[in-house]
C-alpha positions as CSV (number, residue, x, y, z in Angstrom):
1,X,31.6,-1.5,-23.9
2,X,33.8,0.4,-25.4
3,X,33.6,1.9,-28.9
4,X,36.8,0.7,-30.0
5,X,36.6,-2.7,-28.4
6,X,33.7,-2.8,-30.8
7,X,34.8,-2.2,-33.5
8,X,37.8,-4.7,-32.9
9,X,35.3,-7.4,-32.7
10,X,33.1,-5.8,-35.9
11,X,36.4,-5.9,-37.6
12,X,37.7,-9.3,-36.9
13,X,34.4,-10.3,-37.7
14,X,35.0,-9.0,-41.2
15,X,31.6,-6.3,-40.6
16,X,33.3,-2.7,-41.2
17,X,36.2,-1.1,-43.0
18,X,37.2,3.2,-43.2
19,X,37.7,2.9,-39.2
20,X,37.8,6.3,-37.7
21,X,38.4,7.0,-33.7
22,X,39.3,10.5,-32.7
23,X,37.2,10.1,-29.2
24,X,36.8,6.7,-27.8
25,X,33.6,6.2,-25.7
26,X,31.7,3.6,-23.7
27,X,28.8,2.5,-25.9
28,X,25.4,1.6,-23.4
29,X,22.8,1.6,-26.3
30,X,22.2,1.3,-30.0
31,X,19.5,2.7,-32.3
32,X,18.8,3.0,-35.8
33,X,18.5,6.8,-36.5
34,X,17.1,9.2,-39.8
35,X,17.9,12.3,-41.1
36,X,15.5,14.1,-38.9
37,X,17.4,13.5,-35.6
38,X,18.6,16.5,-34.3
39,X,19.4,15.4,-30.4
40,X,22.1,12.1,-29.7
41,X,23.4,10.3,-26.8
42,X,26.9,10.5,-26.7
43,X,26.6,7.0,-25.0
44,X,24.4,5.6,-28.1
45,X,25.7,4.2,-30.9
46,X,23.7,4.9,-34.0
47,X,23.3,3.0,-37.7
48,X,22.2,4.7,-40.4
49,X,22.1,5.0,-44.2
50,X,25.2,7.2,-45.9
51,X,23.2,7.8,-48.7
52,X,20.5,9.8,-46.7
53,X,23.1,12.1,-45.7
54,X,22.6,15.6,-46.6
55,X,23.3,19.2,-45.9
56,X,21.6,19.5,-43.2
57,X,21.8,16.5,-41.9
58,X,23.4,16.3,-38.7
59,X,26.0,13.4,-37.5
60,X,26.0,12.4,-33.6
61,X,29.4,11.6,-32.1
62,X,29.6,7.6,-32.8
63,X,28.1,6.7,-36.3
64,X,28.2,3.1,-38.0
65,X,26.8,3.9,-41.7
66,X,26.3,1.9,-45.3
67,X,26.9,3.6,-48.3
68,X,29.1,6.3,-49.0
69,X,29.3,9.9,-46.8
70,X,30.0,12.9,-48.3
71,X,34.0,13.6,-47.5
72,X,33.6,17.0,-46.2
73,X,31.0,15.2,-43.5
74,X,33.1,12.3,-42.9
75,X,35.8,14.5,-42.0
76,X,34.1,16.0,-39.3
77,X,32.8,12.9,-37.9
78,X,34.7,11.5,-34.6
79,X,33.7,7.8,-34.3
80,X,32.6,5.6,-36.9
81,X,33.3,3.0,-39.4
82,X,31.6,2.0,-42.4
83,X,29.3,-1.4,-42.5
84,X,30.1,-4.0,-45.4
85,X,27.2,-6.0,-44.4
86,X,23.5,-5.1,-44.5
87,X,22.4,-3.0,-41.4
88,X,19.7,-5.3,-40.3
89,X,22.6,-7.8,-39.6
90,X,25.2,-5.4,-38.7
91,X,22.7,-4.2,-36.1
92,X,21.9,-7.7,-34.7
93,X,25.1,-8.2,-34.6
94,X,26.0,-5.5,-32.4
95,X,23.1,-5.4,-30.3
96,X,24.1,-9.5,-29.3
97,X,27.4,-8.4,-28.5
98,X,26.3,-5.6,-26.1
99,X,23.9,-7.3,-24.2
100,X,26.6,-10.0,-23.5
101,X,29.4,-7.1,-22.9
102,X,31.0,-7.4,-19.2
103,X,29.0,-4.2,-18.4
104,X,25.5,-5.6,-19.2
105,X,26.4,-9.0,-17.5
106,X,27.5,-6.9,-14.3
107,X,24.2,-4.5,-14.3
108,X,22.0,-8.0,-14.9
109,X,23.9,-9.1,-11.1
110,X,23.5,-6.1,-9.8
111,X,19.5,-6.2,-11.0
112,X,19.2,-9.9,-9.9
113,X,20.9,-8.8,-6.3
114,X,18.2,-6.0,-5.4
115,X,15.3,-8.4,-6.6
116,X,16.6,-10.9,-4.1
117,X,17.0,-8.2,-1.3
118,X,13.4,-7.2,-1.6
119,X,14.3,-3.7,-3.0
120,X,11.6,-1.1,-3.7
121,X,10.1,-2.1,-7.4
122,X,9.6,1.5,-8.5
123,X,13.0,2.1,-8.5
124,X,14.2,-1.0,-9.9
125,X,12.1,-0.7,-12.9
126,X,13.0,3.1,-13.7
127,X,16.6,1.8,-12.9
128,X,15.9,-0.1,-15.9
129,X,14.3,2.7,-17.8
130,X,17.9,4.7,-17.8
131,X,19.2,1.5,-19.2
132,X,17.5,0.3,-21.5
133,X,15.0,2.9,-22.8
134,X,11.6,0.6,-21.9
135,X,9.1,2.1,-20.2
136,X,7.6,-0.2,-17.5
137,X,4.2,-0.9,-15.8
138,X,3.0,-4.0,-13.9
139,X,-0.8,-4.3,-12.7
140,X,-3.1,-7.1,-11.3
141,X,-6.0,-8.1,-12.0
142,X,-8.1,-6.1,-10.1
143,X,-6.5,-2.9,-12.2
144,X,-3.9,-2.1,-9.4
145,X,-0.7,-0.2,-10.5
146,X,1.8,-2.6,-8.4
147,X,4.8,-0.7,-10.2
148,X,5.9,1.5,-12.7
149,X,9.3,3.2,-14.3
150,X,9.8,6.8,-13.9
151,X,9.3,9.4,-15.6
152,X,6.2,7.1,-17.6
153,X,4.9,8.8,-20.3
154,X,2.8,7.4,-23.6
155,X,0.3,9.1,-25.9
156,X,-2.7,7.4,-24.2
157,X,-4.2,10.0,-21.4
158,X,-6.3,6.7,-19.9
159,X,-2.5,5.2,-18.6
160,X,-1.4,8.3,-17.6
161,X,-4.0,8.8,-15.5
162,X,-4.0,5.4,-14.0
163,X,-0.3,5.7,-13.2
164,X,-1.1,8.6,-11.5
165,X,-3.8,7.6,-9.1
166,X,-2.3,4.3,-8.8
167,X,-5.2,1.7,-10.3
168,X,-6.7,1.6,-14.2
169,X,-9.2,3.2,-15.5
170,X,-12.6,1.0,-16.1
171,X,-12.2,1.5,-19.9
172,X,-8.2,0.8,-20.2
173,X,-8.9,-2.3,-18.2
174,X,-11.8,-3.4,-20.4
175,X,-9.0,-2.7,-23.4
176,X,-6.1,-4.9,-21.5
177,X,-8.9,-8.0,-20.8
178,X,-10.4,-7.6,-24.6
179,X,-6.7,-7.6,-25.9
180,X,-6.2,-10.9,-23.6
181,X,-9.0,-12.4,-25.0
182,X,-8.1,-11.9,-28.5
183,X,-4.5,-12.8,-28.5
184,X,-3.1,-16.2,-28.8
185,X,-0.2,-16.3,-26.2
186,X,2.1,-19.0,-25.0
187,X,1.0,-20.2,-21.8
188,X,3.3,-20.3,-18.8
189,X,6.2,-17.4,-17.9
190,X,7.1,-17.2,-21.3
191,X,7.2,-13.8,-22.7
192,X,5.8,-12.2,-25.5
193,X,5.0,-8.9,-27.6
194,X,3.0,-7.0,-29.2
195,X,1.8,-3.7,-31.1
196,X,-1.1,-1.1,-29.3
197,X,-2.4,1.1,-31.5
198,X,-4.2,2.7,-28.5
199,X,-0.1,4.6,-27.3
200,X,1.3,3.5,-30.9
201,X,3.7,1.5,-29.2
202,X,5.6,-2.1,-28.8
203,X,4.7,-3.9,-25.6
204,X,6.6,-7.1,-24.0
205,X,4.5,-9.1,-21.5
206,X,4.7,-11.1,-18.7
207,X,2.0,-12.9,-16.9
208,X,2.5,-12.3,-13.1
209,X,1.4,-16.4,-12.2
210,X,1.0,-18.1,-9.0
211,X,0.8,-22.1,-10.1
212,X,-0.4,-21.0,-13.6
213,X,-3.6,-18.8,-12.6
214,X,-2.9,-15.1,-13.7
215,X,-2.4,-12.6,-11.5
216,X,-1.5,-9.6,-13.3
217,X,0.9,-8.4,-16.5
218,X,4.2,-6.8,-16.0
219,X,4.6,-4.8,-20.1
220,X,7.6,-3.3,-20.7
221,X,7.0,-0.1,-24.0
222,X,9.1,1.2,-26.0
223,X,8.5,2.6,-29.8
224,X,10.8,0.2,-31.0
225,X,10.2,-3.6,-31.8
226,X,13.4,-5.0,-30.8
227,X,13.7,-5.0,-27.2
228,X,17.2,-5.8,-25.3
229,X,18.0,-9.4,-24.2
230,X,18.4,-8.6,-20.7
231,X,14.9,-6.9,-20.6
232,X,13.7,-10.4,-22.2
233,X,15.5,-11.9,-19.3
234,X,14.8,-10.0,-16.9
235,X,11.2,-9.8,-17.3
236,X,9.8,-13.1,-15.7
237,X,12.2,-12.8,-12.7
238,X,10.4,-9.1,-12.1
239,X,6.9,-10.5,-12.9
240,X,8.0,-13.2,-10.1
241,X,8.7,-10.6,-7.5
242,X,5.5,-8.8,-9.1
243,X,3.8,-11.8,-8.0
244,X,5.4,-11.9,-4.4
245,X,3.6,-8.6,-3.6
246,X,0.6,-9.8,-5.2
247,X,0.4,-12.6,-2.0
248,X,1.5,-10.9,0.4
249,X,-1.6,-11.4,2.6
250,X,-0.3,-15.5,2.7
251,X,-1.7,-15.0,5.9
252,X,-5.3,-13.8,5.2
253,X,-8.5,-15.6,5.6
254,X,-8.3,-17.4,2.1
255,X,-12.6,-17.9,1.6
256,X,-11.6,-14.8,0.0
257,X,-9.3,-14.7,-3.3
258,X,-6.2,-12.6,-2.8
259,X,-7.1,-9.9,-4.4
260,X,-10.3,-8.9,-2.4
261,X,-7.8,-9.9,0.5
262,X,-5.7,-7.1,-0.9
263,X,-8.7,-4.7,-1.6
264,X,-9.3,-4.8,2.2
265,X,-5.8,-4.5,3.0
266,X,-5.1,-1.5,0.7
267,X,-8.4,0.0,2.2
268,X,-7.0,0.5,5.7
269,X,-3.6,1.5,4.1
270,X,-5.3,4.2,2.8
271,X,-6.6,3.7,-0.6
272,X,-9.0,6.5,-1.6
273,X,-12.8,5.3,-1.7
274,X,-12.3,5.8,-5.6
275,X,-10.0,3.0,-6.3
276,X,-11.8,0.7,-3.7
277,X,-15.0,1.5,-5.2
278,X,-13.3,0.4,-8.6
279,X,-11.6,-2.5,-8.2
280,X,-14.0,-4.0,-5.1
281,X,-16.8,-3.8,-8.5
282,X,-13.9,-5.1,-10.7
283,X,-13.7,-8.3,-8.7
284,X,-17.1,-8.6,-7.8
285,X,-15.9,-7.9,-4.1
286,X,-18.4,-10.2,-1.9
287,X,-18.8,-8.6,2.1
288,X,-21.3,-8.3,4.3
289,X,-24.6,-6.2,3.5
290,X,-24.3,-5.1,7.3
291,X,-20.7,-4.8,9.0
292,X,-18.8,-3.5,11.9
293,X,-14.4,-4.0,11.8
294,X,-13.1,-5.3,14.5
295,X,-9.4,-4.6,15.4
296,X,-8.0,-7.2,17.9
297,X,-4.6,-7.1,19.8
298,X,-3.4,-8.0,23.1
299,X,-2.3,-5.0,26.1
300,X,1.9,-5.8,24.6
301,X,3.1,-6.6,21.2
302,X,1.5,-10.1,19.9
303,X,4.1,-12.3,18.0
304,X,3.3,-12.2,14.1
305,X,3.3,-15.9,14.4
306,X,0.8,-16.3,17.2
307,X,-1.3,-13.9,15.3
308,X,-1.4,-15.4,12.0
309,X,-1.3,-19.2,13.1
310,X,-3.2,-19.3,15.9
311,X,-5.3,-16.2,16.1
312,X,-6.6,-15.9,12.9
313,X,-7.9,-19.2,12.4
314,X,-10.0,-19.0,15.8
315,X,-11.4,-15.3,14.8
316,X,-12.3,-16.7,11.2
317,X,-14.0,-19.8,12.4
318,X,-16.0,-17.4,15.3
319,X,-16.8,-14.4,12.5
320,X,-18.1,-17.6,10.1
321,X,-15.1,-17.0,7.1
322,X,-15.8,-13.4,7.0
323,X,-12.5,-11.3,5.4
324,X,-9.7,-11.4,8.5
325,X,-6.1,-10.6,8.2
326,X,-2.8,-9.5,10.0
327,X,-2.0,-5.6,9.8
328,X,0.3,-3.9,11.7
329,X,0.9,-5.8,14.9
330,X,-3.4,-6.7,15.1
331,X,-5.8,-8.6,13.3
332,X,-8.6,-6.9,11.3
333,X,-11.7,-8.8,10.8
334,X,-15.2,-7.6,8.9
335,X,-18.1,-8.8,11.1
336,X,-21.3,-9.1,9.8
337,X,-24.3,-7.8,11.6
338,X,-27.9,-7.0,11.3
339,X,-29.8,-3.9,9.4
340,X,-29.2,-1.8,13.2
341,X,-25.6,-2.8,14.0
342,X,-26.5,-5.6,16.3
343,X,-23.9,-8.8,16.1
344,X,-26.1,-11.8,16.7
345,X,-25.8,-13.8,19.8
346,X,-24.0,-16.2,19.0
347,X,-21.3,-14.5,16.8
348,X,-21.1,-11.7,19.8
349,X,-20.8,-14.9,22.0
350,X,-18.0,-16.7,20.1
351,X,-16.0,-13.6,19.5
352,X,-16.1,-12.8,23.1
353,X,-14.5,-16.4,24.3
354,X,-11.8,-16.3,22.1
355,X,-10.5,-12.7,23.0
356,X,-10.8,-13.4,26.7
357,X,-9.4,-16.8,25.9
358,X,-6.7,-15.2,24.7
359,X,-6.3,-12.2,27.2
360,X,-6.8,-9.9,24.4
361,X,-8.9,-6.8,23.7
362,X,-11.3,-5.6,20.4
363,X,-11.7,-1.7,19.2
364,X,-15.1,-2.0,17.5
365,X,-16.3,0.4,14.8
366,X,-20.0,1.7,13.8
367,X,-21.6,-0.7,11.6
368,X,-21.7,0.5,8.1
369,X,-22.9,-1.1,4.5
370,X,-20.3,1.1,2.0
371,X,-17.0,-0.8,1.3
372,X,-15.2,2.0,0.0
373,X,-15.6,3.4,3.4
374,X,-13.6,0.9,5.2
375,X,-10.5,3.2,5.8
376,X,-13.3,5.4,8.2
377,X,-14.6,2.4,10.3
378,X,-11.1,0.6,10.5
379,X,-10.1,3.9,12.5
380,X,-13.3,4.2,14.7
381,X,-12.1,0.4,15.6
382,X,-8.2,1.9,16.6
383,X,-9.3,4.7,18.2
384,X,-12.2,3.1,20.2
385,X,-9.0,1.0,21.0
386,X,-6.3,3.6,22.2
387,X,-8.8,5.4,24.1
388,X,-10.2,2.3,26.2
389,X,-6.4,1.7,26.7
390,X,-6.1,4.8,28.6
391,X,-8.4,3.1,31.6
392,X,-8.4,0.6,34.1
393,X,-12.1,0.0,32.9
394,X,-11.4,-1.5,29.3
395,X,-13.5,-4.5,28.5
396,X,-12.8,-6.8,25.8
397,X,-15.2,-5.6,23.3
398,X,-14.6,-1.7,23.4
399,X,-17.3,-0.2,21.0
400,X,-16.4,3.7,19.3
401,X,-19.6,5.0,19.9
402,X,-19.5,3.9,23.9
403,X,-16.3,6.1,23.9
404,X,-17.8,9.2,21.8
405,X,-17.3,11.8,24.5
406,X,-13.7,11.1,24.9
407,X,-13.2,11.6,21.0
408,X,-14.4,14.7,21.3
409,X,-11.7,15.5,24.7
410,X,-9.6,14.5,22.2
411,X,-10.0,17.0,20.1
412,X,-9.7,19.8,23.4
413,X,-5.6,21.1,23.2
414,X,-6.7,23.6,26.2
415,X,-6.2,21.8,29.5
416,X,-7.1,24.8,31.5
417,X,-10.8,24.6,29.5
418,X,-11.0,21.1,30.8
419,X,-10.5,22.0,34.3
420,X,-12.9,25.0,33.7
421,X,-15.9,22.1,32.7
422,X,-15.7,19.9,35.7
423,X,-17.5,20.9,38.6
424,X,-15.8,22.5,41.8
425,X,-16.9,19.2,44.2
426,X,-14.0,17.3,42.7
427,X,-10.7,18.7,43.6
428,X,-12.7,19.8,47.2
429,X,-13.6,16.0,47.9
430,X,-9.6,14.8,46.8
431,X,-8.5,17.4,49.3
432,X,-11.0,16.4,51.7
433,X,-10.5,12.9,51.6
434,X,-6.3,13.3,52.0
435,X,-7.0,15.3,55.3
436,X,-10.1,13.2,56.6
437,X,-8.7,9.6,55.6
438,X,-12.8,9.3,53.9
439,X,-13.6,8.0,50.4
440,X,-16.1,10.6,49.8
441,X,-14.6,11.3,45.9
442,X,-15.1,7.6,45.2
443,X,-18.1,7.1,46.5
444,X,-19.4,10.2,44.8
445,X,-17.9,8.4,41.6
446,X,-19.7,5.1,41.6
447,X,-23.1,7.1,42.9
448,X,-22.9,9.0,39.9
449,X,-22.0,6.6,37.8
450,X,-25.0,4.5,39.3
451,X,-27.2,6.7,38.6
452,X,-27.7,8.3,42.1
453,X,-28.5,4.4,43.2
454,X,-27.4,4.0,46.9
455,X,-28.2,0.3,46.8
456,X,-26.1,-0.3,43.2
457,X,-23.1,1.9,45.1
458,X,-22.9,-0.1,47.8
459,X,-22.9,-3.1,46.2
460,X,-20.1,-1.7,43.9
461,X,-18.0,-0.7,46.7
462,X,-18.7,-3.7,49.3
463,X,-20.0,-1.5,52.0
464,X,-23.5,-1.2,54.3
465,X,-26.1,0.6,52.3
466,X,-26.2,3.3,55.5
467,X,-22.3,3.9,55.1
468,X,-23.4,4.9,51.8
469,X,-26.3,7.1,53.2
470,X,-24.0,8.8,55.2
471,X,-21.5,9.5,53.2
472,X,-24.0,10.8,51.0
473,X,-25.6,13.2,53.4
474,X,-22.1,13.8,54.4
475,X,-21.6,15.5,50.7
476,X,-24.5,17.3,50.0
477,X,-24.3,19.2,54.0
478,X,-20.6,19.9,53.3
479,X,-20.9,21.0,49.8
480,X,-24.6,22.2,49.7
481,X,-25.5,19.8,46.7
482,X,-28.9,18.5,45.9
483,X,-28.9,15.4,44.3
484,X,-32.7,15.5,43.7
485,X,-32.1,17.8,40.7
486,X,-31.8,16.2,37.4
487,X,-29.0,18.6,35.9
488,X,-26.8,17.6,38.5
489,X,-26.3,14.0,37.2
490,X,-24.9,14.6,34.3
491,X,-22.7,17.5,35.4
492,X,-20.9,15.0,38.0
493,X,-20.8,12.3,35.3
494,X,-18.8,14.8,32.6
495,X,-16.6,16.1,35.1
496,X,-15.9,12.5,36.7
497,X,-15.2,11.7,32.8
498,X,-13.0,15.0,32.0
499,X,-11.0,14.1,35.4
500,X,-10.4,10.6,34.3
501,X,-9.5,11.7,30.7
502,X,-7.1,14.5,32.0
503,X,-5.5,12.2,34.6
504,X,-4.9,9.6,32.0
505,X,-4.8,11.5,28.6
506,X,-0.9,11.0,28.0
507,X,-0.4,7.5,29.2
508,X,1.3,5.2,26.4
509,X,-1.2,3.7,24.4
510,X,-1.2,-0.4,23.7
């Protein structure tokens, strides 16, 4: 609003008199100042007390005053009028007009518009911050920062801190559930204020609700009591939204509350072991003493629906209500095991049907008992997963540790050293076979994967046991290998495994 469009209204409401306008400017906040101020908003509009006007007292650019000021001072000031009411109401006054000015109705819309888009919260709230001064901070209940204004400063380093690592401290969340306890505050969205000593500040709070159970507190700060209208206003719509992002696992596996459900799902976001650690203890987190993830998805893109209406529901009644939700195109699901890894027969069983049922395939991880380490084992589970993608072989349960060697080929940038580790038989039997029209690399294949068992290979390849014997003998009189010695087996089976991985190392994973 305007400075002089102010003081039109001040003055027809019979508020001021001495007008003075040298400069008109567009008034965005108010503030009650004191002789000490040395630095003003041209923007702000302050109020203060002529008679505290001294020699040294300096005057910002737009002044409503009491009292008398010094002529010589007055002179010099550009904007301003004198107040022939008390401040307190002169202030009110003003501050009721602003916050229903065209300007403040327009940035309320424009607020209202980007909660309804889904716009990111962070910058919303310090959006806010430039406006209206308040600090803000929202958290749930598990002591997650869900959003904050910035630049966020008080004089309390336990906030700081938890802003900065994005979940509270153990001690400022026992002060915020002491300070809940001990206040009597109207129930529902309404919301309310009050003094902390702890930053030496005034807070207005919002519950974050879902059907009147608490989820969280948006506060807006500020060293000031009286906070803006629109702030008032604007505050249970945020803690709403607040709310929204609160439940965003509506899909999870709902034996567990929403905020282990969110624990989890931060986890394989990657949340640092610290803050699972936390907040898992916070909540009194309940999984599994013994535990492997699984990560399920099908070979091509699974509709979010299918997942979360029909999937999950089947992997949760098969993994007994155990923590299960939708991330990123695949479901995630904690399995419990025993004190060596094993699934029981029955889960294994269960879990098994419905994958095949479903034409779909598992990554598993290592079992593990530490929580906080989730973000590892969900990993193990997605790579055990893109590397069994990779081959014609995967099965529906594809466990990390089965696929160990090709995590460490994984690791090898130097194709060339590859081709160096695989033994010399190889290419010589692909050449071979292309002139001959013979399946000697194949059969070499499955005898080595066999276990040099001529029987088991001929059963895998549908042949006479003797085509297999002479094929065999074939091999070693051509090549000069002795299958008798023990070092040999492996060799074949790494380089078989190296040859596979290099042939299909930059195929698309699924």
């Amino acid at each position: 609003m305007k400075f002089s469009v102010l003081l039109d209204i001040l003055q027809n409401a019979g508020m001021i008199s001495d007008v003075k306008i040298d400069n008109d400017c567009e008034i965005m906040d108010l503030t009650l100042m004191d002789s000490a101020f040395q630095d003003f908003n041209n923007s702000t509009l302050y109020f203060f007390d002529g008679a505290q006007v001294g020699y040294g007292t300096k005057l910002p650019q737009t002044l409503l005053y009491t009292g008398d000021i010094p002529p010589f001072r007055a002179a010099a000031l550009q904007n301003g009028a004198k107040i022939t009411v008390s401040l307190p109401t002169a202030f009110r006054y003003v501050k009721s007009q602003l916050d229903s000015s065209p300007l403040a109705q327009i940035q309320y819309s424009e607020t209202i518009s980007k909660l309804v888009l889904g716009h990111d919260l962070n910058s919303i709230l310090s959006e806010l911050f430039i406006r209206s001064g308040n600090q803000f901070a929202a958290i749930d209940l598990s002591g997650k920062i869900l959003a904050n204004s910035s630049p966020f400063y008080v004089d309390y380093s336990l906030w700081m801190q938890s802003v900065q690592q994005g979940y509270c401290d153990d001690v400022l969340m026992d002060y915020i559930n002491s300070r809940r306890q001990n206040i009597r505050a109207p129930k529902g969205p309404a919301v309310f204020s009050l003094y902390c000593s702890k930053i030496n500040m005034y807070i207005l709070v919002a519950r974050i609700l879902d059907k009147n159970e608490p989820l969280g507190y948006l506060f807006a700060i500020n060293s000031k009591p009286n906070f803006d209208k629109q702030t008032e206003k604007l505050m249970p719509l945020l803690a709403q939204r607040m709310g929204e992002s609160i439940l965003r696992l509506k899909n999870a596996n709902y034996c567990y509350n929403v905020f282990e459900n969110n624990i989890l799902l931060d986890a394989v976001n990657g949340a640092s072991k610290n803050e699972i650690f936390t907040r898992a203890k916070r909540v009194n987190l309940k999984v599994p003493s013994h535990m492997r993830i699984l990560v399920i998805k099908s070979s091509s893109n699974c509709h979010s629906q299918f997942l979360s209406k029909s999937l999950l529901p089947q992997i949760s009644d098969a993994i007994k209500h155990q923590p299960c939700f939708v991330y990123k195109g695949a479901l995630v699901a904690i399995a419990q095991t025993d004190e060596t890894g094993n699934l029981s027969s029955e889960l294994l069983a269960a879990i098994e049907l419905c994958i095949q049922k479903n034409h779909l395939f598992a990554g598993v991880s290592n079992h593990f008992s530490d929580i906080s380490s989730l973000l590892e084992y969900y990993q193990q589970a997605i790579t055990a997963l893109k590397l069994s993608s990779r081959f014609s072989c995967k099965k529906p349960l594809n466990y990390y540790l089965e696929c160990s060697v090709y995590v460490f080929l994984d690791q090898v940038e130097d194709d060339a050293l590859l081709e160096q580790c695989c033994h010399p038989v190889l290419p010589a039997l692909i050449e071979y076979d292309c002139q001959k029209k013979t399946e000697f690399f194949d059969t070499l294949r499955i005898f080595t994967q066999t276990g040099f068992n001529k029987n088991r290979t001929a059963q895998m390849m549908f042949v006479h046991r003797n085509t297999i014997n002479y094929r065999i003998q074939q091999i070693e009189n051509i090549y000069k290998l002795n299958f008798s010695e023990e070092h040999l087996l492996f060799t074949l089976q790494l380089s078989f495994i190296i040859y596979a991985w290099r042939k299909n190392r930059y195929l698309t994973d699924h």
